[in-house]
C-alpha positions as CSV (number, residue, x, y, z in Angstrom):
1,X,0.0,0.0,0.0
2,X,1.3,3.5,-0.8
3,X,1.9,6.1,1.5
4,X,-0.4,9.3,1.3
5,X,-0.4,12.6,2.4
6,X,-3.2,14.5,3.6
7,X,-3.5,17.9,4.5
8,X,-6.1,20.5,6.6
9,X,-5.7,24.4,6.5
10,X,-7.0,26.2,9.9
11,X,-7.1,29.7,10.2
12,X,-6.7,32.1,13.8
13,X,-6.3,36.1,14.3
14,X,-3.2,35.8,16.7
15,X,-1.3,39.5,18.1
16,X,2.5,39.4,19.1
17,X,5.5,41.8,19.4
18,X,8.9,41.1,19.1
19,X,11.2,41.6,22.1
20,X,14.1,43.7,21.5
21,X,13.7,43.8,17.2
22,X,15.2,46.4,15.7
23,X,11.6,47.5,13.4
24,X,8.1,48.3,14.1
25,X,7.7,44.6,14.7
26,X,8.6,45.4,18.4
27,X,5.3,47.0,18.6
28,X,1.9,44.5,19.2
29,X,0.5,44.0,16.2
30,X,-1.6,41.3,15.1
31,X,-2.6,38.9,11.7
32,X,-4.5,36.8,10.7
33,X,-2.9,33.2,10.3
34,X,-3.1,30.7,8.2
35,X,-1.6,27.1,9.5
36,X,-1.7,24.3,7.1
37,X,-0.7,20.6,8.7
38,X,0.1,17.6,6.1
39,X,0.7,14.6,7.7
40,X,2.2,11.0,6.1
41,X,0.5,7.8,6.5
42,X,-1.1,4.4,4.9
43,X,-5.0,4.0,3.7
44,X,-7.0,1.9,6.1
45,X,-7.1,-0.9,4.1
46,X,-9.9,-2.7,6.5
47,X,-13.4,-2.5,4.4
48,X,-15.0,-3.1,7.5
49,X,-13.4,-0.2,9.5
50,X,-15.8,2.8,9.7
51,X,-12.5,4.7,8.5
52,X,-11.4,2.6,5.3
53,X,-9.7,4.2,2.7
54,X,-8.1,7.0,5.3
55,X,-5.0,7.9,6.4
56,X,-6.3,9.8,10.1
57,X,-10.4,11.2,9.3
58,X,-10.2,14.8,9.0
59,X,-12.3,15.7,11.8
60,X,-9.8,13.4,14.1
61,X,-6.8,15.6,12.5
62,X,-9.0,19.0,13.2
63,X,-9.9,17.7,16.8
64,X,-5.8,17.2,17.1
65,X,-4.7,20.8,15.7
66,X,-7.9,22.8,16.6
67,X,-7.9,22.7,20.9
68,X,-4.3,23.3,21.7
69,X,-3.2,25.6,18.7
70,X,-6.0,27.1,17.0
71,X,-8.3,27.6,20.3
72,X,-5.1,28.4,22.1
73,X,-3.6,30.9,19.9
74,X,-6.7,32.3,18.4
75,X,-7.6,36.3,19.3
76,X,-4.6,35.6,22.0
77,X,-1.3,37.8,22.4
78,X,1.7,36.2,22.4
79,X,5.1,38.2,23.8
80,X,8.7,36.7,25.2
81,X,8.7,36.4,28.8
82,X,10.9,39.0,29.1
83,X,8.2,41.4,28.6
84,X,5.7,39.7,31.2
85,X,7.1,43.2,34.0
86,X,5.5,45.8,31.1
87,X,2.1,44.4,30.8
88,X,-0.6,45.0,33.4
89,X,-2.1,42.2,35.2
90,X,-3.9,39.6,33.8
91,X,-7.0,39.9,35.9
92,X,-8.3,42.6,33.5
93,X,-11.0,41.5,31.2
94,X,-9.0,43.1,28.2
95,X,-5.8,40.8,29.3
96,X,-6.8,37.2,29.9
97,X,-5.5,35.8,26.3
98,X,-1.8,36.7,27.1
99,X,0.4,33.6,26.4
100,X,3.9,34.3,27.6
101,X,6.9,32.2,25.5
102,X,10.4,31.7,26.2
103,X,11.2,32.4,23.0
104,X,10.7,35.1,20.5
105,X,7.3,34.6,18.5
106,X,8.5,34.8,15.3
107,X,6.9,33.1,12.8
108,X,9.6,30.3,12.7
109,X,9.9,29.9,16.3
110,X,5.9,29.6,16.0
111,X,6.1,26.8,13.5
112,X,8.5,24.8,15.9
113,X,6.2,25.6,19.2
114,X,3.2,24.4,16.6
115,X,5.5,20.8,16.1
116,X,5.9,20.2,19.7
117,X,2.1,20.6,20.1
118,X,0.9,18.7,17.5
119,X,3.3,15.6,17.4
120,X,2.8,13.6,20.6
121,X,-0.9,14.0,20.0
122,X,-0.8,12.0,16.6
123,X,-1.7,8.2,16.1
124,X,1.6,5.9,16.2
125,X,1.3,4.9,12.5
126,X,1.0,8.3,11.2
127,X,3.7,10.9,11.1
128,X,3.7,14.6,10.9
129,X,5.6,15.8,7.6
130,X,5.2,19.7,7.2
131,X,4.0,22.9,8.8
132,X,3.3,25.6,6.8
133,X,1.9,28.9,9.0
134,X,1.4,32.0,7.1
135,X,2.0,34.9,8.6
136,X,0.7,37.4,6.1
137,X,-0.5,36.6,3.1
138,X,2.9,36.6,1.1
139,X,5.3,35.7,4.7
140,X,5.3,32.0,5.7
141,X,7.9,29.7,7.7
142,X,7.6,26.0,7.0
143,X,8.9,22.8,9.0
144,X,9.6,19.5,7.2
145,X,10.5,16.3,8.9
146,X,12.6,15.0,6.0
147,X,14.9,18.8,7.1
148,X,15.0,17.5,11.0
149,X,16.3,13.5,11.1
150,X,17.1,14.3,14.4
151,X,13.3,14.9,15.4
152,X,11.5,12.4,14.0
């Protein structure tokens, strides 16, 4: 049986700024992301199996991506740690969606905190290939497993 690769696109409006960057980056701003997920498997080859024919149902790879990326990240502000003494309290109503990272939220660091997320969550037999998150709609940062051996 071949192995296939199937992919799901999920969109989130996500805020950030850039500790210490030398540009108007260092200022919160926000986007409106776009996160696509392809991930390598084989069919289900059982014709008895509610699932025949698949290589993870869509709405099981949507359940995976969707709670603790999309519904994480979504309408939330993401800033370096190192900027947690210059924002008020979180027990403000306007604050409660601050995620604070211990690394710079670039879109590439992004794309590896997206990895770490997403790949202990998926099924044994089916392995996480690429990341693609765009930023804007010309600015993206990809991951591929065949680029980290080391990973996989």
């Amino acid at each position: 049986m071949n192995t296939i690769r199937v992919s799901k696109a999920f969109d989130f409006e996500m805020s950030h700024a850039l500790w210490n960057y030398d540009g108007a980056c260092r200022n919160i701003h926000g986007h409106s992301y776009k996160l696509q997920v392809t991930l390598c498997g084989k069919p289900e080859v059982d014709e008895n199996d509610p699932k025949s024919g698949m290589v993870l149902d869509f709405a099981m790879l949507k359940k995976i991506v969707k709670g603790p990326v999309v519904d994480h990240l979504d309408h939330a502000l993401v800033l370096n740690e190192k900027a947690k003494d210059l924002i008020p309290g979180s027990d403000h109503q306007m604050f409660e969606k601050i995620h604070f990272v211990d690394f710079q939220p670039t879109c590439e660091n992004l794309v590896l905190y997206i990895v770490n997320l997403i790949k202990p969550l998926l099924p044994l037999d089916i392995r996480l290939h690429s990341l693609r998150l765009y930023e804007t709609a010309t600015s993206f940062a990809e991951w591929y497993a065949s680029d980290n051996p080391e990973v996989e």
